[in-house]
BAGU-637695 format. One line per field, with one value per residue: residue number from 1; residue in one letter; x, y, z of N, C-alpha, C in turn. Coordinates in steps of 0.05 Angstrom, whole numbers, plus 5000, padded with zeros to 4 digits. Each point is the difference from the previous one (the first is absolute). Layout:
N
pos = c(NUM  ...)
code = c(A  ...)
n_xx = c(X  ...)
n_yy = c(Y  ...)
n_zz = c(Z  ...)
ca_xx = c(X  ...)
ca_yy = c(Y  ...)
ca_zz = c(Z  ...)
c_xx = c(X  ...)
c_yy = c(Y  ...)
c_zz = c(Z  ...)
end
This chain:
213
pos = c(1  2  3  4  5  6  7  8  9  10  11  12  13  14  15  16  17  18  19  20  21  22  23  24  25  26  27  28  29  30  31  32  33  34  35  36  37  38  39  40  41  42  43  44  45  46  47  48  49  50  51  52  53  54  55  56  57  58  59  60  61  62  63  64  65  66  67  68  69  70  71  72  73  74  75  76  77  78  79  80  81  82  83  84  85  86  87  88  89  90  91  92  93  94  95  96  97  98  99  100  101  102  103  104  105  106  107  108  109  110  111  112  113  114  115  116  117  118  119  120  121  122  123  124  125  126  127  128  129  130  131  132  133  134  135  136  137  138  139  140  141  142  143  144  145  146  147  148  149  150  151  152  153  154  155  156  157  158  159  160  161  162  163  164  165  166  167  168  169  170  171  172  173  174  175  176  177  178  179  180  181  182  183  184  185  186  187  188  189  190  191  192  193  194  195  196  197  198  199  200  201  202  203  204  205  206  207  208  209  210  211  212  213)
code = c(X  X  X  X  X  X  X  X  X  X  X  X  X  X  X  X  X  X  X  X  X  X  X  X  X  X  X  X  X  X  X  X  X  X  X  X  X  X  X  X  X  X  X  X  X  X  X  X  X  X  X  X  X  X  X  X  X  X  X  X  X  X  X  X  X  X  X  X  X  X  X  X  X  X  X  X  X  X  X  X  X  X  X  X  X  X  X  X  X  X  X  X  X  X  X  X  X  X  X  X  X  X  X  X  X  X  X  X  X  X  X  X  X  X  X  X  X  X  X  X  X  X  X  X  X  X  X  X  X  X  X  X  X  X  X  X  X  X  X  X  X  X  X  X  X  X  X  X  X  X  X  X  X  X  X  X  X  X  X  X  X  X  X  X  X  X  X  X  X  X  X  X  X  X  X  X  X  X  X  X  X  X  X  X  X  X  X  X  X  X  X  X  X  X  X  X  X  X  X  X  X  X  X  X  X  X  X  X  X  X  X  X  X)
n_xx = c(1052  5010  5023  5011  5001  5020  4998  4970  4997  4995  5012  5021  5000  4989  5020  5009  4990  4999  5018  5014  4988  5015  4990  5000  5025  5003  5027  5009  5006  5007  5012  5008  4997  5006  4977  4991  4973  4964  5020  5013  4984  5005  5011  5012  5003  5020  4990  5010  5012  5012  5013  4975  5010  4975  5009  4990  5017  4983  5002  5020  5000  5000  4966  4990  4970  5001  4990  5000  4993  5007  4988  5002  5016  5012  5026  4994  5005  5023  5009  5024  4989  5014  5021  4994  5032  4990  5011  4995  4993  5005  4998  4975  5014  4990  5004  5020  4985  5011  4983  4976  5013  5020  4996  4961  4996  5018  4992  4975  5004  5018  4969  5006  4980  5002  4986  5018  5006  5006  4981  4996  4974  5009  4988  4971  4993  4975  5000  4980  5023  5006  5027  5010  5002  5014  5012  5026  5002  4997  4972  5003  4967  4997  4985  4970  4989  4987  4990  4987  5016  4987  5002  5008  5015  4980  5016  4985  5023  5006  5018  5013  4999  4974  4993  5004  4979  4998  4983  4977  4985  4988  4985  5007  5023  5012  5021  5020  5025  5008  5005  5019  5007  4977  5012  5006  5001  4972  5001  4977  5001  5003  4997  5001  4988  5003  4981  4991  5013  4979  5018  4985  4999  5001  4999  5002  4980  5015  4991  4991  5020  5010  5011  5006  5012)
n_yy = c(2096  5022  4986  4994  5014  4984  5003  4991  5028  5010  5023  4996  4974  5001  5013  4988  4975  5026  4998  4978  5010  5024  5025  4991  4996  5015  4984  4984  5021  4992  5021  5009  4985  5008  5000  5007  4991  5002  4975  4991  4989  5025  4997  5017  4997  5015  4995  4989  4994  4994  4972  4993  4998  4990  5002  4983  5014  5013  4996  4982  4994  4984  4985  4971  5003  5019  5023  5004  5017  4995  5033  4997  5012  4981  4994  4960  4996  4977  5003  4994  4996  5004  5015  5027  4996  5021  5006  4975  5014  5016  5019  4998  4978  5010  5024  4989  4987  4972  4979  5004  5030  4993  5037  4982  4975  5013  5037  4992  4987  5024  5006  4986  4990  4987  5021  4999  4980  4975  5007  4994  4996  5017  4997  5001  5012  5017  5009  5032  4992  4979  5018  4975  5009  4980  5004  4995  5019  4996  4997  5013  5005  4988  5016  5004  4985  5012  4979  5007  5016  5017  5011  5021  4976  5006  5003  4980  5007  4972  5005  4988  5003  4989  5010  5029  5006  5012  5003  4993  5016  4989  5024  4996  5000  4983  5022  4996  4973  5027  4988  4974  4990  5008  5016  5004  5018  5005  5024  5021  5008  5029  5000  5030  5003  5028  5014  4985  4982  4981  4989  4975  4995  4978  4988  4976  4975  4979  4991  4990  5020  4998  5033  5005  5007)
n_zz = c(3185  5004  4987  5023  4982  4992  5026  4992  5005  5019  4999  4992  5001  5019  4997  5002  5009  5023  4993  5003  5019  5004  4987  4971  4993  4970  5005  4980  4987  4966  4983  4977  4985  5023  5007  5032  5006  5012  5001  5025  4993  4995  4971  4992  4964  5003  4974  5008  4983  5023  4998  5021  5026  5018  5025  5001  5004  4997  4971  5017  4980  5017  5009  5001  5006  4982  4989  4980  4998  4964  4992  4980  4990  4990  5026  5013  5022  5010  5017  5002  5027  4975  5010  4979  5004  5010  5036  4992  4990  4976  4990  4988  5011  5015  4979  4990  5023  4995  5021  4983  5011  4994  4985  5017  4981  4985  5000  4993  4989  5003  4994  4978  5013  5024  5000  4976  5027  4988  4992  4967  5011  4985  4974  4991  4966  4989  4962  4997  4983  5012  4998  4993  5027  5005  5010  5003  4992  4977  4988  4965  4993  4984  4979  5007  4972  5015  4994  4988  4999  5018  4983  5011  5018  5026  5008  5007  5019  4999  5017  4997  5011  5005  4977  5006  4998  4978  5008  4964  5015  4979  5008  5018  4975  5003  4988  5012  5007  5002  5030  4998  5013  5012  5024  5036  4997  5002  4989  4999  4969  4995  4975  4994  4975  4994  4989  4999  5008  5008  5018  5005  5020  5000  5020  4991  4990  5005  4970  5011  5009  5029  5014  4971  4999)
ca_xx = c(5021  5022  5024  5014  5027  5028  5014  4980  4985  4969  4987  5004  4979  4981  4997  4987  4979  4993  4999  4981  4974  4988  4991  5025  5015  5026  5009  5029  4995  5020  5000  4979  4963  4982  4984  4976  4976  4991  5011  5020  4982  4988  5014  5002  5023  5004  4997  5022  5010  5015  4988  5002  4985  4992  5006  4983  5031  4991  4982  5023  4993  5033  4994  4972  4986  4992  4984  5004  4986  5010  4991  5010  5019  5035  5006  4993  5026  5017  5034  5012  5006  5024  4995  5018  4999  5011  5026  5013  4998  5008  4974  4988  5009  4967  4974  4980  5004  4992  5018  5013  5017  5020  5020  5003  5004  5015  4982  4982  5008  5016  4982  4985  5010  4988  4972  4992  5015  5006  4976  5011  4981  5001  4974  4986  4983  4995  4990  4976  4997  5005  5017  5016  5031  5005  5024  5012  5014  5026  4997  4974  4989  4978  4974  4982  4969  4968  4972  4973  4996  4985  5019  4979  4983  5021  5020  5007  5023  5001  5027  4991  5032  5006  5009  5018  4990  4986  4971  4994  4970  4976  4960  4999  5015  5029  5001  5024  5012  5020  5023  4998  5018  4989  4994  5007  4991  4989  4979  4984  5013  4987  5014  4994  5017  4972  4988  4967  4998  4990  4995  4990  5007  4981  4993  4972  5000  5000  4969  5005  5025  4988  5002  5046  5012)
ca_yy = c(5009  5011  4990  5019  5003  5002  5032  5024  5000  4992  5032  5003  4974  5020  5027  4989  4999  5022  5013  4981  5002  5030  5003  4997  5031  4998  5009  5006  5017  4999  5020  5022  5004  4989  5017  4991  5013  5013  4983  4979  4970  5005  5017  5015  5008  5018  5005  4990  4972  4986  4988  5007  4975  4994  4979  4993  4994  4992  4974  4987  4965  4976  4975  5007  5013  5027  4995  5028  5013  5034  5008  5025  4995  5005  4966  4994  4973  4999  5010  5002  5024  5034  5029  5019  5031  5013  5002  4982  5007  5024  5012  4995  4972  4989  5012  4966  4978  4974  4975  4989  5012  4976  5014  5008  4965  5000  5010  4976  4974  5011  5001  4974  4985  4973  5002  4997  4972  4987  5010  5022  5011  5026  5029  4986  5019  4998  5028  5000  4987  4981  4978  4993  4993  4995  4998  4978  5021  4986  5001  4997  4976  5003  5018  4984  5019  4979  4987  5005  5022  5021  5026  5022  4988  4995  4977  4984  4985  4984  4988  4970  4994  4970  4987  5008  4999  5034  5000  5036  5003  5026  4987  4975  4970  4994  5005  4991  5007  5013  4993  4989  5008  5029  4989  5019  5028  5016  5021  5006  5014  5007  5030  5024  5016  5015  5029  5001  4979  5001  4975  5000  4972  4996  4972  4981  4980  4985  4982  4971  5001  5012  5015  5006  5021)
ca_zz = c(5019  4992  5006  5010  4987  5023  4998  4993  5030  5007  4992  4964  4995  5005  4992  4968  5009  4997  4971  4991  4994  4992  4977  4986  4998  4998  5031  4982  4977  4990  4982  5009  5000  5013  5020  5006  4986  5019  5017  4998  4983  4965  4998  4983  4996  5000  4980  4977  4991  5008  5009  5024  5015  5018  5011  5027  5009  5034  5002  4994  4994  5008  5000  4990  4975  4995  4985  4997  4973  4990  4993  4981  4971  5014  4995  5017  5013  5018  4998  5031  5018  5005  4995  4984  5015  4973  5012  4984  4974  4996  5001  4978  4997  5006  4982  4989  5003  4992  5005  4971  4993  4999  5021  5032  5009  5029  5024  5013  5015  5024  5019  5013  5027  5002  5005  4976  4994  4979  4983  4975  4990  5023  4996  4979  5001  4985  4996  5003  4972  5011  4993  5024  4993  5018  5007  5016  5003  4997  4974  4999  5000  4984  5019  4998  5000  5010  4981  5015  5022  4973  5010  5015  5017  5033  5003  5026  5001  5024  5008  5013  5010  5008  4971  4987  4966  4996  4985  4995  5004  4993  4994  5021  4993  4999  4980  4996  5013  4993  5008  5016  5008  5020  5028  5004  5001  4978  5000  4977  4995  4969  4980  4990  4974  4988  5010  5012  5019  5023  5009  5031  5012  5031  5015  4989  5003  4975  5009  5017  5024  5011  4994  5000  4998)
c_xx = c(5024  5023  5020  5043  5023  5004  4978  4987  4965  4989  4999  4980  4972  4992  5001  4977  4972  5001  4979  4969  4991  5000  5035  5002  5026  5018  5029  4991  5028  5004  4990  4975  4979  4991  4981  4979  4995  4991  5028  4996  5004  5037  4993  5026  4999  5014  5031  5001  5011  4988  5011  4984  5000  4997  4972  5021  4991  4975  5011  4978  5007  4983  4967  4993  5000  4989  4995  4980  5006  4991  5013  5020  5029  4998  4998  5008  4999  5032  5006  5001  5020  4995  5018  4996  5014  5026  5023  5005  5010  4982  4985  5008  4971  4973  4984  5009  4974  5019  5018  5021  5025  5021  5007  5005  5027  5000  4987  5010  5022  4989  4994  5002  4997  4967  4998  4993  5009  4991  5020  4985  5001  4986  4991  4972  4985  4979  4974  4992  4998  5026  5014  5034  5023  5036  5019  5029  5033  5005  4966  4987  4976  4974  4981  4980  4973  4990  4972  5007  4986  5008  4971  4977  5023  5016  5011  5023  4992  5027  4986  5036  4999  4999  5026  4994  4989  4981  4991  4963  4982  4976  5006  5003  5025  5008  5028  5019  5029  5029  4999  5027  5019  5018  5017  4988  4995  4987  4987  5013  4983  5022  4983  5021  4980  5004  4976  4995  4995  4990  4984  5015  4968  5009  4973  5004  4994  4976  4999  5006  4983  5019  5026  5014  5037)
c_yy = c(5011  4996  5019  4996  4997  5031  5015  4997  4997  5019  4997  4983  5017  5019  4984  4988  5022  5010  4980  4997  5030  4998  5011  5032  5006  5025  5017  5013  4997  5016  5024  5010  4973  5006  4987  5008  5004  4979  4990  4976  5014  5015  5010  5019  5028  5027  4995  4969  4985  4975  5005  4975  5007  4970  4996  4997  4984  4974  4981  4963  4982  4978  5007  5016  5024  5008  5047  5010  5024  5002  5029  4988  5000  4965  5008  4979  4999  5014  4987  5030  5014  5012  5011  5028  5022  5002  4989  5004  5031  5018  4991  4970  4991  5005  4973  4977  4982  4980  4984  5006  4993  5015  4996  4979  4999  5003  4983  4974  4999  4995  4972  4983  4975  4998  5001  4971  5000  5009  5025  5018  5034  5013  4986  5021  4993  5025  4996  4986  4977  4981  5005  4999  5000  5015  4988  5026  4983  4988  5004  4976  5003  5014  4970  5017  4983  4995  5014  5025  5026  5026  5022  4984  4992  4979  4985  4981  4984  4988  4980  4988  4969  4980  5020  5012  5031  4998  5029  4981  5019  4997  4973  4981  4996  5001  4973  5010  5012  4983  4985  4996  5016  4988  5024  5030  5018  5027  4994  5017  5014  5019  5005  5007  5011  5024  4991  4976  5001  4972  4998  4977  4996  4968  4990  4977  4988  4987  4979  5010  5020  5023  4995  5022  5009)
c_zz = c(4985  5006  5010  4996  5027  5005  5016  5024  5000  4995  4968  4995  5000  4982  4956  5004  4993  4969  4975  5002  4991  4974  4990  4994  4987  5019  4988  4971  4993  4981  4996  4983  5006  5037  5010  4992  5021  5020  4991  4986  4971  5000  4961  4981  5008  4983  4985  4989  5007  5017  5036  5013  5019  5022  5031  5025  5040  5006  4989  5007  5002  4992  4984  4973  5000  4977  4997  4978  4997  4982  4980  4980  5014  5004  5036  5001  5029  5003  5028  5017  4999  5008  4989  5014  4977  4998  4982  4970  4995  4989  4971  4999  5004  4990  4993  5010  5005  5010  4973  4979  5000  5023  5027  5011  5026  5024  5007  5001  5019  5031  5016  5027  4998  5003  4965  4989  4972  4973  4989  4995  5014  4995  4979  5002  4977  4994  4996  4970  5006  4992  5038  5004  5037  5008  5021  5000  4999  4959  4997  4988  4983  5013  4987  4998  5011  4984  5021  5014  4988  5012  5015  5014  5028  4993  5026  4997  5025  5006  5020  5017  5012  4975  4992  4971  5008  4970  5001  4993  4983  5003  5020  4994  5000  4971  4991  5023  4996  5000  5028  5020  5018  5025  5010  5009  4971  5012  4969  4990  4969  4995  4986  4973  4989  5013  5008  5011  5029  5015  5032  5006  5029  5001  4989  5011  4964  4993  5018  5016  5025  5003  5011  5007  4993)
end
């Protein structure tokens, strides 16, 4: 059952709900090389260097299991539901961005509600190399490299919000758990740096688990 926030009507409730079971989609494009592919689920650089992200912005995560698979070179995570409007910024301020970027910590945690509860945890990702690395948009924090993770293989993230913990999956095993600590509102989230980068996203189920999203 999906917890229904102070405030929130029966349509909105719903209408995440609804989102929660369709097929995943990045909804928010951050920078500028970076692009859809020949879906909303795949994006791609767009031939420059800059780092650029992508947000699941309409598949907003409050309780329970979910569970994601990505596919291609670049980093993959959680973030809180922002949004970055360009409006806000001056022109080229946005060629490269990254939650992890110390510049936007303001901007974003500006954002925050009571639907963030308590929880520091505001974005926690990790690269197709497998080091890890979390932010609380206020200091940084040591990155973390996986034991056991093998690089040019899917990468299943499982957010788990009734432990609060974010787990990375390979070949249908639980590789290690990224970060704990979780609670609140999450989208999925990837970036793009390269000229030839190309990511998917879809909805899975974890081993054991029946189907998350």
């Amino acid at each position: 059952m999906l917890p229904r926030h102070d405030g929130e009507g029966w349509i909105e409730l719903y209408h995440h709900l609804l989102m929660l079971r369709s097929k995943l989609t990045f909804d928010q494009l951050v920078g500028i090389n970076i692009q859809h592919g020949e879906l909303k689920s795949i994006i791609r650089a767009a031939g420059q260097l800059n780092a650029s992200s992508a947000l699941c912005s309409n598949h907003v995560m409050r309780c329970g299991k979910h569970f994601a698979v990505f596919t291609g070179l670049g980093r993959f995570g959680v973030v809180r539901p922002v949004q970055i409007k360009r409006s806000d910024f001056v022109e080229s301020e946005l060629n490269a961005f990254s939650p992890s970027m110390r510049r936007f910590w303001g901007y974003l945690i500006g954002q925050r509600t009571a639907r963030w509860t308590d929880s520091n945890v505001h974005y926690c990702s990790l690269t197709s190399g497998g080091t890890a690395l979390w932010c609380d948009w206020a200091s940084r924090h040591p990155r973390m490299d996986v034991d056991g993770f093998q690089s040019d293989t899917p990468i299943g993230l499982l957010l788990n919000l009734d432990e609060g913990t974010l787990s990375v999956y390979q070949n249908a095993h639980r590789v290690a758990t990224l970060k704990d600590g979780l609670s609140g509102e999450y989208c999925w989230y990837s970036a793009v740096c390269g000229r030839t980068t190309s990511i998917s996203i879809e909805r899975g189920s974890a081993p054991g688990e029946e189907q998350a999203g």
